[in-house]
DOFI-439872 format. One record per residue (C-alpha): residue number from 0; residue in one letter; x, y, z. Coordinates in steps of 0.1 Angstrom, whole numbers. Layout:
% residues N
+-----+-----+-------+-------+-------+
|   n | res |  east | north |    up |
+-----+-----+-------+-------+-------+
| NUM |   A |     X |     Y |     Z |
...
+-----+-----+-------+-------+-------+
END
This chain:
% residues 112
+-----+-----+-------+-------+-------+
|   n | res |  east | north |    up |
+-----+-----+-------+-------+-------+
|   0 |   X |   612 |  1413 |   288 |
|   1 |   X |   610 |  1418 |   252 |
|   2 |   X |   574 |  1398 |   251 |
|   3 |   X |   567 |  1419 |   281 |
|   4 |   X |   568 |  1452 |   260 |
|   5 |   X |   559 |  1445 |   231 |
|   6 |   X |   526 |  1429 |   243 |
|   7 |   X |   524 |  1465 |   260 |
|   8 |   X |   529 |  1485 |   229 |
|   9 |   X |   506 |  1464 |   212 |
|  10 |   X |   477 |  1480 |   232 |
|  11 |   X |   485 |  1511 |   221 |
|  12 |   X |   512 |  1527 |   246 |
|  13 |   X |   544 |  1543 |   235 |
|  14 |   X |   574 |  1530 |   243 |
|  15 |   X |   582 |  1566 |   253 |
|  16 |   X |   559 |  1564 |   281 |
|  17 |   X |   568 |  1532 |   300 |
|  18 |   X |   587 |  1529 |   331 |
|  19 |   X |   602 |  1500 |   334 |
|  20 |   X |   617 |  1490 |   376 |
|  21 |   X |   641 |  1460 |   365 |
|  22 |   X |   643 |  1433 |   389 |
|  23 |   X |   658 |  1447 |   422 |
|  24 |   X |   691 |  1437 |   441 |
|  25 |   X |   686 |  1412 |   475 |
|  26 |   X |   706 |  1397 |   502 |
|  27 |   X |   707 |  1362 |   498 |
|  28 |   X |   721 |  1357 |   533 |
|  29 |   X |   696 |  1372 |   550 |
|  30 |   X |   668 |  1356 |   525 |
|  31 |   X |   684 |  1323 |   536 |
|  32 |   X |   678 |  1332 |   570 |
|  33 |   X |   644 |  1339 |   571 |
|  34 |   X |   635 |  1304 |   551 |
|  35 |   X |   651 |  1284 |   575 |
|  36 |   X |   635 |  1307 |   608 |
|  37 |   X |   601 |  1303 |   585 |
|  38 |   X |   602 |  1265 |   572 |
|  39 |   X |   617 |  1258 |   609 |
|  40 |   X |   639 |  1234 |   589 |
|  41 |   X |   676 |  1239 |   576 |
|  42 |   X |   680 |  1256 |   542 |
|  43 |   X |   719 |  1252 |   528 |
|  44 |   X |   716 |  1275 |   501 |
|  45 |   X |   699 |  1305 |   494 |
|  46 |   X |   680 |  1301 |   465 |
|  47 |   X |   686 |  1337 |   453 |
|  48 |   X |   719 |  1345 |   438 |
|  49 |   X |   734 |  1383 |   438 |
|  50 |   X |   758 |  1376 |   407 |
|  51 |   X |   726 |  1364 |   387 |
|  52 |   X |   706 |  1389 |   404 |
|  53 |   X |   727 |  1414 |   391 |
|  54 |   X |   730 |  1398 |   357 |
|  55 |   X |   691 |  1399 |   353 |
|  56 |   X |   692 |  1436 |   364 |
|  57 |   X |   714 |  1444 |   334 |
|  58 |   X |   696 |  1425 |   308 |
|  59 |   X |   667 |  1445 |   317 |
|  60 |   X |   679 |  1473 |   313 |
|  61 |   X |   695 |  1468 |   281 |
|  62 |   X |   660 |  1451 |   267 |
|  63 |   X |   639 |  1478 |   283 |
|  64 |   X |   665 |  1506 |   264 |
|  65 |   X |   670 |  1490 |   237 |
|  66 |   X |   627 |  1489 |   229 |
|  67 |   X |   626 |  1528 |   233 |
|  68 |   X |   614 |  1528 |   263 |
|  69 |   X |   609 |  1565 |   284 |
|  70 |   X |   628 |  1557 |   318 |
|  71 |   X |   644 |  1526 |   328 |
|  72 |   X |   649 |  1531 |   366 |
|  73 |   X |   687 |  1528 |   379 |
|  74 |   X |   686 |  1518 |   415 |
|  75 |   X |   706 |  1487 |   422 |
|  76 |   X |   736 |  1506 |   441 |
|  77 |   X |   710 |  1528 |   461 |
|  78 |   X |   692 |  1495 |   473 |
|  79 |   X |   721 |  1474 |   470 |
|  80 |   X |   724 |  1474 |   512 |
|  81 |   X |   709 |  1452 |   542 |
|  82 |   X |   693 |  1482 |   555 |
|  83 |   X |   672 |  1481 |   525 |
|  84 |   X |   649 |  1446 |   533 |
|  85 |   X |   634 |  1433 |   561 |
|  86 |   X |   643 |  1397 |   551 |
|  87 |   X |   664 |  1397 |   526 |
|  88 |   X |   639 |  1397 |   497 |
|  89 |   X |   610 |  1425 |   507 |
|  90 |   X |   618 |  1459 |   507 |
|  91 |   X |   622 |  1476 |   540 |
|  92 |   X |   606 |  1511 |   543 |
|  93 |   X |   639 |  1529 |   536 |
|  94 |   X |   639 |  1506 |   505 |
|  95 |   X |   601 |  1513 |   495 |
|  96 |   X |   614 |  1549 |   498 |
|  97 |   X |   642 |  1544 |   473 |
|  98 |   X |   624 |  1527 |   447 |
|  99 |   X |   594 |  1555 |   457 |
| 100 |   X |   617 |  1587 |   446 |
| 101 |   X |   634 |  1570 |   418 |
| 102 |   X |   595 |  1564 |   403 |
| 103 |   X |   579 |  1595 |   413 |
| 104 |   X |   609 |  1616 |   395 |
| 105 |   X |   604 |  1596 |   362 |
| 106 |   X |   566 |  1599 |   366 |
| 107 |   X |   566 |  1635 |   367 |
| 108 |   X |   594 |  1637 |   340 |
| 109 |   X |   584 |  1615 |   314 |
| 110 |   X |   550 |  1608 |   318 |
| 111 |   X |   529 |  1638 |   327 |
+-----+-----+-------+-------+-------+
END
């Protein structure tokens, strides 16, 4: 993350004006479930993890805040729900909605 924006700032764009959507919640479970319906083949573990999920949320964050940056987006309990993906991994369209709003206010408060 910290190569991420400082290769960005490097070109020229304030920190100030970067929005940065850290990595989103999923549900393993269900993700784990739509391998094995997909691959047509058993799959004993989910190869996503909601504790390190979570973990790489908040690092992030913290990287993304820590570098100046205008808006770091704050969405994990919002999307943080089954209803949110269609498979565990892709946002649904009540998810695409979430992350939608949470960018658009930032947009029009930070970098317009």
């Amino acid at each position: 993350m910290k190569s991420i924006l400082s290769a960005v700032v490097s070109r020229g764009i304030p920190a100030s004006r970067l929005i940065v959507l850290p990595p989103p919640p999923s549900d393993p479970e269900a993700w784990r479930l739509f391998l094995e319906a997909k691959e047509r083949t058993a799959v004993p573990r989910s190869p996503k993890s909601a504790a390190l999920s979570r973990r790489y949320y908040d690092v992030c964050r913290a990287v993304a805040a820590e570098a100046g940056v205008g808006a770091v987006l704050d969405f994990w309990d919002d999307l943080n729900k089954p209803e949110m993906f269609v498979d565990g991994l892709h946002f649904s369209e009540k998810g695409s909605e979430v992350v939608f709003r949470s960018e658009i206010f930032f947009v029009r408060v930070c970098c317009l």
